[in-house]
N, C-alpha and C positions, 0 to 999 in steps of 0.2 A: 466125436459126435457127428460132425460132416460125413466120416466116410460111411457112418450107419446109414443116416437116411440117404446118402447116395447109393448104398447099395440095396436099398430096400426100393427107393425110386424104380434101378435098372433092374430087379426082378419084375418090377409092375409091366415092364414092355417084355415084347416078343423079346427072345433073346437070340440075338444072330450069331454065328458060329466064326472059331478063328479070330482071325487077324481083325476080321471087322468090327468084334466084340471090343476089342482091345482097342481100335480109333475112335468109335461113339464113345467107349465109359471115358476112355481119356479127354476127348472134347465135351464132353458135356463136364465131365471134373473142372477142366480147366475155365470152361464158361460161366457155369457156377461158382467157383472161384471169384472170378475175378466181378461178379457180380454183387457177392457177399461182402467185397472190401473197395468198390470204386465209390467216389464221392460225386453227385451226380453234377456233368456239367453244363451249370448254369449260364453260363455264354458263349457257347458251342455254336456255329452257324449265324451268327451275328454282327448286328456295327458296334455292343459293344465290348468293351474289355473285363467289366467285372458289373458285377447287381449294386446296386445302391445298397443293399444291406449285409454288404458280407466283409466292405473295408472295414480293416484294424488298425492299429499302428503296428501290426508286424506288415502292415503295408506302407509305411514312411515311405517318401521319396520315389514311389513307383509311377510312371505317367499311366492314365486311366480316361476311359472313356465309358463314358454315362450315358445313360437315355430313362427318358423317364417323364413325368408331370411331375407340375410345378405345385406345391403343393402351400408353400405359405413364403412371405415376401419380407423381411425386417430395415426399413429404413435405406433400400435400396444398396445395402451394406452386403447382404447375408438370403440367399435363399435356401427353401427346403426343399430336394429333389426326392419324390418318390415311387419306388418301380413295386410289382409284385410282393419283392423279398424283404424292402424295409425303405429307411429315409437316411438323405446325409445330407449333413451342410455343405453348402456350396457358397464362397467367396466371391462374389461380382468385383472384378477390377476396377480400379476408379481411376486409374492414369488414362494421361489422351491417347497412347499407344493404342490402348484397346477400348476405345470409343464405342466401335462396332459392336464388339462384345456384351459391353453394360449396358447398349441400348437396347437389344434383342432380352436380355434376361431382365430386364427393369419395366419394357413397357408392355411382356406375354404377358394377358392376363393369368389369372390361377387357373389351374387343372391344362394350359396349355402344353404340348407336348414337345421337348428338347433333349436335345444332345449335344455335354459339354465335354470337353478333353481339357485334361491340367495334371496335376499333382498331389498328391496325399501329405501333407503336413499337418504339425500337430497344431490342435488347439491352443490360445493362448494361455499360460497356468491360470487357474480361477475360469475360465469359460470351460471348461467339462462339463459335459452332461449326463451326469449319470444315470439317468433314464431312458436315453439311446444307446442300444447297441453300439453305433459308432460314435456314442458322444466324446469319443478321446482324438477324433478326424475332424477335419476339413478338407474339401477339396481346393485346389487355387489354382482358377479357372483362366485356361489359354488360348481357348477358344470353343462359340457356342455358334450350336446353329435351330431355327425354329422350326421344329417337324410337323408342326399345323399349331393353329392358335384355336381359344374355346370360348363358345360364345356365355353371356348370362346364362349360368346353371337354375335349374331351379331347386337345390337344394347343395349347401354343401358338402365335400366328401369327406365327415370326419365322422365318425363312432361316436361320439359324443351330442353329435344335432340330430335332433327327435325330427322325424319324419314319418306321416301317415303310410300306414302300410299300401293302401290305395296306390300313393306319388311315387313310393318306391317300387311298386311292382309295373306302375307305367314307365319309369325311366331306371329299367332291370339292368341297362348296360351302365348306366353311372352307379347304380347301387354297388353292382360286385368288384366295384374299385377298393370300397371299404373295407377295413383291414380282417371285421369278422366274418363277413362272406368270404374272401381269401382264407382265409384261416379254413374255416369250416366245411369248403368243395376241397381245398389241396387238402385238410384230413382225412376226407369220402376216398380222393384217389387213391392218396396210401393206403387205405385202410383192404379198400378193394385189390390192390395190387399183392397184397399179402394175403386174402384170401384165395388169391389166383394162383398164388406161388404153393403155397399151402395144401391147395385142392388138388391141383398141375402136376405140382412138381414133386410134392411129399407123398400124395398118397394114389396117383394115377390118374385122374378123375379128367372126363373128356369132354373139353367146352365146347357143344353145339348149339346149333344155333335153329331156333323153330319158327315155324309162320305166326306173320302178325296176324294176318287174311284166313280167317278161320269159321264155324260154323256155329249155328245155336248151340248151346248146349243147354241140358233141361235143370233145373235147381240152382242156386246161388244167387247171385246180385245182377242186378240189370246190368247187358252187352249193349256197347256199340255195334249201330246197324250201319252198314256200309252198303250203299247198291249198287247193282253188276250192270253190265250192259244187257242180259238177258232179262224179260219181262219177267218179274215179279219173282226176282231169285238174288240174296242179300247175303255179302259176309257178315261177319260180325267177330269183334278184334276179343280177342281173347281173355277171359278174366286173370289167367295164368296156364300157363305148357303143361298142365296138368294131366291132361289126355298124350299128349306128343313124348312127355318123359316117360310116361308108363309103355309106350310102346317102343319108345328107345331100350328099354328093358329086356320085353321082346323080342326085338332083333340083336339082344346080346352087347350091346356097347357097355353093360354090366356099372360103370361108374358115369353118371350125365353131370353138369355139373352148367350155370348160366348167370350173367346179370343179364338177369329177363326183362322187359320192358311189359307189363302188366295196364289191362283197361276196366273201368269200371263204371258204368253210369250209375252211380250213387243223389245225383242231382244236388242242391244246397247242403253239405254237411261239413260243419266245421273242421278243419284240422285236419280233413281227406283230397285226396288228389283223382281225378279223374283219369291222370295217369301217374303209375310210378314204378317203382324200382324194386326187385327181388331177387337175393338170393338163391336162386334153384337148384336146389342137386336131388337126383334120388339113385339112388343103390340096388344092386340083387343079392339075395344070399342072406337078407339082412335084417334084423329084431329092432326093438327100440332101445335095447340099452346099446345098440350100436350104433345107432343116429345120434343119440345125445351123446353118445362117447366122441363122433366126428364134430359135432356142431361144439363141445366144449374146447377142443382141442383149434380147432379153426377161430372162435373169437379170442381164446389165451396170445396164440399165435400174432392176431393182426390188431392185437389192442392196442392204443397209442402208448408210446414210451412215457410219454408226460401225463398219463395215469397209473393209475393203483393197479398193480399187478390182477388179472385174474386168477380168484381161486377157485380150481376145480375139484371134486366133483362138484354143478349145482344140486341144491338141494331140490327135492320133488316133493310133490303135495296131493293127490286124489282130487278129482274135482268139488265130489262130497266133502273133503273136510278144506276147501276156501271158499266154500260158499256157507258151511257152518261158522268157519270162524271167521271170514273177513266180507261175504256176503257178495263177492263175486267169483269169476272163473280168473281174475289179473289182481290178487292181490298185490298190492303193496308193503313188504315185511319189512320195509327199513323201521316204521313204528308198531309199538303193541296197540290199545287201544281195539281189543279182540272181542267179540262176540261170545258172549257166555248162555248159554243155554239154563234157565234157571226156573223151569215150570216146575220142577220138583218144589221148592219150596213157596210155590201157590198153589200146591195140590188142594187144600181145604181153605180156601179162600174165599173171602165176602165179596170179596170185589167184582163186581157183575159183567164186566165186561173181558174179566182175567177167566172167571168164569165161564160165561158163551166161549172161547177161544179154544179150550184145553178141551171143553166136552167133542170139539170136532175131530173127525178123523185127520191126523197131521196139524193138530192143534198145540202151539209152542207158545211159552212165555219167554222171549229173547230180552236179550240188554247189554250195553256196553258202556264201561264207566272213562269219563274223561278227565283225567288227571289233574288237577289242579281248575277244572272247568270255572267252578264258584268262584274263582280268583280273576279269571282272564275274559270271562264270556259274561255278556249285559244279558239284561234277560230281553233287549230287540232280539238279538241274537237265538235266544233259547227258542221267543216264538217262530222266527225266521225259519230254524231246523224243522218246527211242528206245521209249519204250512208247507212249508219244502215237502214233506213226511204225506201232508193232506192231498197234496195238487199233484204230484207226480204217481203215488200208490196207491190214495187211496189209503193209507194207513193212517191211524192214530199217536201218534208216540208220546209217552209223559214222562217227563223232567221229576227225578226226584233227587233231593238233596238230603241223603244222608244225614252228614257230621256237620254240613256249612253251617253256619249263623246267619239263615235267610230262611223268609218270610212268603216264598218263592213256592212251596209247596200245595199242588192244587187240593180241594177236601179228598181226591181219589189219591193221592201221594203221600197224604197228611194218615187216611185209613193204612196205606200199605207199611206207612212208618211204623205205625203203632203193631201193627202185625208181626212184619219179617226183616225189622230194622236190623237188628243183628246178625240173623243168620243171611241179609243178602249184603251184608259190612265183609262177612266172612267168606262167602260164596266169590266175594269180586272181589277182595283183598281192595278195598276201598279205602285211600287216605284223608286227612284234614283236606278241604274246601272238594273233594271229587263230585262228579256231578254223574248220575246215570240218566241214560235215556234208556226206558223200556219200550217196549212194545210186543203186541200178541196176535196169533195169525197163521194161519198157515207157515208150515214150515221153510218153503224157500221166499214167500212173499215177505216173512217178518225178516230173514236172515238178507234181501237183497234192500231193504230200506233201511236199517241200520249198516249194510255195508255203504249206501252212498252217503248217511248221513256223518259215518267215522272218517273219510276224505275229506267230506266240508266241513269239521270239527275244525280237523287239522287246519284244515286253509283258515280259520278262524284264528285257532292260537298263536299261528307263526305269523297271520296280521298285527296280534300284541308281543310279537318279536319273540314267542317261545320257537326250540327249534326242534323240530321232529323229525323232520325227513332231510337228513345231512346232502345237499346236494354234490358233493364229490363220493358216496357211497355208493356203489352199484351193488343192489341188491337181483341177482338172478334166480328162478324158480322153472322147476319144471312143472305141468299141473297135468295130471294123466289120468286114465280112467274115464274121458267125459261118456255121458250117455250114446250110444249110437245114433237115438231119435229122438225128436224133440215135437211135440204137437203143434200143430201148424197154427199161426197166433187165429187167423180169420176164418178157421176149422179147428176147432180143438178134437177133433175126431178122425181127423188125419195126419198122416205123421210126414216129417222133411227129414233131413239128414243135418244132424248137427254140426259134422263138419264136411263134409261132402259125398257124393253117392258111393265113391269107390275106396272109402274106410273099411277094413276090415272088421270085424266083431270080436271080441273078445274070446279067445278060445274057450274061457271058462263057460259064456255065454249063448256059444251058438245053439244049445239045443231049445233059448227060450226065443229063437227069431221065428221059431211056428207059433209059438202061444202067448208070450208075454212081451213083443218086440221091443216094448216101452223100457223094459226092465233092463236091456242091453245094454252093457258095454262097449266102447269101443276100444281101438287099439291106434287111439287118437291123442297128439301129445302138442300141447304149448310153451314158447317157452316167454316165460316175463320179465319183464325187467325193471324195475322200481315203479309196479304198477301198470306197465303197458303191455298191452303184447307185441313184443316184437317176429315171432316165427310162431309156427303153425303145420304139423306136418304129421305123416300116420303110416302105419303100415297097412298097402292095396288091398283087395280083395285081387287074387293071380285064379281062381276059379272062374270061369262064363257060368254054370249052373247057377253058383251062390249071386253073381253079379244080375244076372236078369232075374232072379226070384226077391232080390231087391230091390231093384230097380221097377218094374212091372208090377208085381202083388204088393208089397209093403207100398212103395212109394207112388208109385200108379202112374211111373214117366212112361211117357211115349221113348220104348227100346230103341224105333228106326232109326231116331237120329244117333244113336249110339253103337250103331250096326260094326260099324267099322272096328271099335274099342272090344265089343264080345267075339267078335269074330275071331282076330288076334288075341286072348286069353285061351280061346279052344286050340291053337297051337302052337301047344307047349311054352306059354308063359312062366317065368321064373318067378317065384318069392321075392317083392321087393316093396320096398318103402324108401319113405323123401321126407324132405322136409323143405319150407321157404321160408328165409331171413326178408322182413321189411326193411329193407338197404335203408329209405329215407325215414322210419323212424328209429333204428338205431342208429343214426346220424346224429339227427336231433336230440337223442339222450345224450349219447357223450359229448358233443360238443356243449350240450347244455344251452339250445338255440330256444325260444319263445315256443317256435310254429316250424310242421314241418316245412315250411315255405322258405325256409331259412337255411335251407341244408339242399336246395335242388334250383339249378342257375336259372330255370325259367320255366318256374311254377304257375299254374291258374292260381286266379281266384276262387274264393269258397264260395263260389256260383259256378267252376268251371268256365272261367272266362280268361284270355290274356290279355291285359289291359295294357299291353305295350303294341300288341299287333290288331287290337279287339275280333279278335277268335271266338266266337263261332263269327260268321260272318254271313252275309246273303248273296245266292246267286241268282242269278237274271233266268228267267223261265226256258232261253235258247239252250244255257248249259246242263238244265238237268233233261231235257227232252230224249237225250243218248241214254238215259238210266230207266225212261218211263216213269218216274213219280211226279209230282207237283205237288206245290205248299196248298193242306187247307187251310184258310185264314181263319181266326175265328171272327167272332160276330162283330166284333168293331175292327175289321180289316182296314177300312179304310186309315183308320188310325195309328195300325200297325205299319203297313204299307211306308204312310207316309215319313214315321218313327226312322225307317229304314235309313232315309233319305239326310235325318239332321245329325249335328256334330254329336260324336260317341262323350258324356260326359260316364268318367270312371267309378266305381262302385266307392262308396266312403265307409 
């Protein structure tokens, strides 16, 4: 198996001739080799001789030297030493010999930092810990020395003590002592190391590197503005190498590949980063069942060992049919709980408002039945959904209860029972206690407020401890076909680009981007993952003709700024497409972390703030004088001004 993909590697390069050919395949064999089977070492270039977590008792009787924080204290008898890798006991001497010794390890406080030397012996029979890796060790300690001592923490370092996210994101450098931020950044490494090797070394793929320092570009999410020392001329940090890999294409470097560092001024948004991390690659020569072929074959690859193997191929879905049945473009398929289409059977109905709905053009009777609902859900809850349902859409939704033995049914539920009691038992295969939510409406308006109300179902029922969405499940989807364009929400008479300008259009599609644009396809593709989207990627438009009659006529961008990008498609641009992996939110799936703030060493706050260095920060009017801008204040300046000046208290 080695020598296939080495030699499919050493086709990927130039191939030199001779004898030379023979010293790179032979050294790169042998480096790979020995890379595939070395064990990595942990106390290489260091004072000490092994990690506090990796003693056995195949280590009995070995002298060792430790470094580490102190991490809990028992009776001046016994401490706990813990480094990166893990914890061991440590024996404090109690003879006057080593006075010295037990006073250093007895009066550092906790989290203080040491380095002991001694011996690996066993535990007494009956003190085993079976809970520690090394609970079958002790150290017995012959000498300590205190490599700095630690003041009043204000939080302790254990996994177990509850801390505002605020205190933890102010003191970010005690946070990642904790064993699940270690956990969670050394899984990112690996996990990126094996995409690298993966990208690199398996299939050719050439990691460059592009400007941070870049320019407007027209369409997508608010840029970072940065100013030059020239009068009234501004970078602006890149939303993603979107333009840069497509011209790396271009100039022929054929495979790009990046852990991109990505900008977005998004401002207050939960669970988003102002800055983060992305997988970048894009390809020439190249389709979409070839992208998902690479991106399936790259997450199987660098999945963690201590999960569930990937199975590939993922499954793929139309955008049209996860907005019909789960009511967005990121379903979540670990549960059913699906969107059933059921206006056929209120074709002749009394009901006035199922009636106004169907008469309109794109006029649906939707619904989705919740399993066991009548059992597990109060009726706070039911109206909770129906104001949820009011306040965000705009929509109506009504609760109707089949088979339950409740009294819950409003007179318009009570009519619909008597009506299409059966044929909609039979329609939704409906059991004892299930609960439907209806509702009627335009076709994607009705299918996207029962898609958000089928997620807060769930989060309802696994509140009374049902369980639906198996959290060791990874469920992945491809979701293809999106529209090309999408009507602009504060112009509905104008169109954007649904997923960005330099999408291609759907081959089947391009003759309708004169007449019907809206109708378009694209040849845009995402992929999900237990409901999120993790990557996002499409095959280009490699035309200038078809890109400026997009870009200009359809879209109505200003071309200048994009000069550069048509310019280079008019000579002799290749066929290619890309795709970009959210590094920090597939982090936080498989780690299975709360927030992505939990998967990235020093995160903002969901204001964009770092509350450890308080970032954004003010500067004095002499430093921005070299850039020509200055702060307008607004009208209570004076207030702001002086805000400036008092102590930073942190966000709660």
């Amino acid at each position: 198996m080695f020598s296939c993909w080495l030699s499919r590697l050493c086709r990927g390069l130039s191939t030199p001739t001779g004898r030379v050919t023979h010293l790179i395949q032979g050294s790169l064999s042998r480096r790979l080799m020995l890379s595939s089977q070395r064990i990595p070492e942990l106390s290489s270039f260091v004072a000490r001789t092994n990690t506090c977590g990796e003693l056995r008792s195949s280590h009995l009787g070995q002298e060792v030297t430790l470094c580490g924080w102190i991490q809990y204290r028992r009776q001046n008898i016994f401490l706990v030493l813990r480094d990166f890798h893990g914890l061991v006991q440590v024996v404090i001497p109690q003879d006057e010999s080593a006075a010295s010794v037990k006073k250093i390890l007895c009066e550092a406080p906790m989290e203080s930092v040491v380095q002991v030397s001694g011996t690996v012996i066993s535990r007494p029979p009956g003190q085993e810990n079976p809970k520690m890796p090394t609970g079958e060790i002790e150290i017995k300690v012959k000498s300590a020395q205190l490599l700095n001592t630690c003041k009043k923490l204000p939080f302790e370092i254990k996994d177990f003590v509850k801390k505002t996210e605020a205190l933890r994101l102010q003191y970010r450098y005690l946070d990642l002592r904790s064993f699940q931020m270690q956990y969670n950044l050394r899984l990112r490494s690996r996990m990126v190391m094996k995409m690298r090797e993966y990208l690199c070394n398996l299939h050719g793929f050439v990691d460059i590197e592009t400007p941070t320092l870049f320019k407007r570009t027209p369409g997508g999410a608010k840029e970072f503005v940065i100013p030059s020392r020239e009068p009234g001329k501004f970078y602006c940090l890149p939303q993603s190498p979107q333009q840069f890999k497509q011209l790396l294409m271009v100039g022929g470097l054929d495979r790009y590949f990046q852990v991109a560092r990505c900008y977005r001024d998004e401002g207050s948004r939960p669970d988003r980063q102002p800055e983060f991390t992305q997988i970048d690659i894009e390809m020439s020569f190249v389709d979409q069942i070839g992208i998902r072929s690479l991106i399936e074959g790259l997450l199987q690859y660098s999945w963690p060992s201590d999960k569930d193997p990937v199975v590939v191929p993922f499954p793929s879905m139309t955008f049209a049919e996860a907005l019909a049945s789960y009511g967005t473009d990121k379903p979540d398929t670990r549960f059913g709980m699906k969107i059933v289409d059921i206006s056929d059977v209120f074709r002749n109905t009394k009901v006035g408002f199922l009636q106004d709905a169907l008469s309109k053009p794109q006029g649906t009777v939707k619904a989705i039945c919740i399993s066991e609902g009548a059992k597990y859900l109060k009726r706070k809850d039911i109206e909770s959904l129906r104001k949820l349902a009011a306040d965000h859409f705009n929509q109506e939704v009504l609760p109707v209860f089949p088979k339950a033995n409740r009294n819950w049914n409003s007179p318009v539920a009570k009519s619909i029972m008597e009506e299409q009691r059966s044929e909609l038992i039979r329609l939704m295969e409906i059991q004892e206690d299930g609960v439907v939510l209806l509702t009627a409406g335009e076709h994607r308006k009705a299918c996207s407020v029962l898609g958000k109300l089928r997620l807060e179902c769930a989060d309802l029922l696994e509140a009374r401890g049902l369980v639906l969405r198996d959290p060791a499940l990874f469920s992945f989807l491809w979701v293809v076909d999106f529209p090309l364009f999408l009507p602009k929400e504060e112009n509905p008479g104008e169109l954007e680009s649904a997923h960005h300008p330099f999408t291609a259009p759907h081959p089947s599609d391009i003759h309708l981007l004169h007449t019907e644009p809206k109708q378009v396809r694209s040849q845009h593709y995402d992929l999900v993952l237990n409901g999120n989207e993790i990557g996002g990627g499409s095959i280009r438009i490699h035309d200038a003709e078809l890109q400026r009659y997009i870009l200009a006529t359809l879209l109505k961008e200003d071309v200048k700024l994009l000069s550069h990008l048509l310019q280079a498609l008019d000579f002799g641009a290749p066929p290619h497409g890309g795709i970009a992996l959210g590094l920090d939110r597939l982090i936080c799936l498989v780690t299975g972390a709360p927030s992505i703030r939990d998967v990235i060493a020093f995160p903002k706050s969901f204001r964009g703030h770092d509350l450890m260095s308080n970032a954004p920060d003010s500067l004095p009017p002499e430093e921005l004088k070299p850039y020509h801008i200055q702060v307008s204040w607004p009208a209570d300046s004076e207030a702001e001004k002086s805000s400036l000046n008092q102590p930073y208290h942190p966000e709660s």
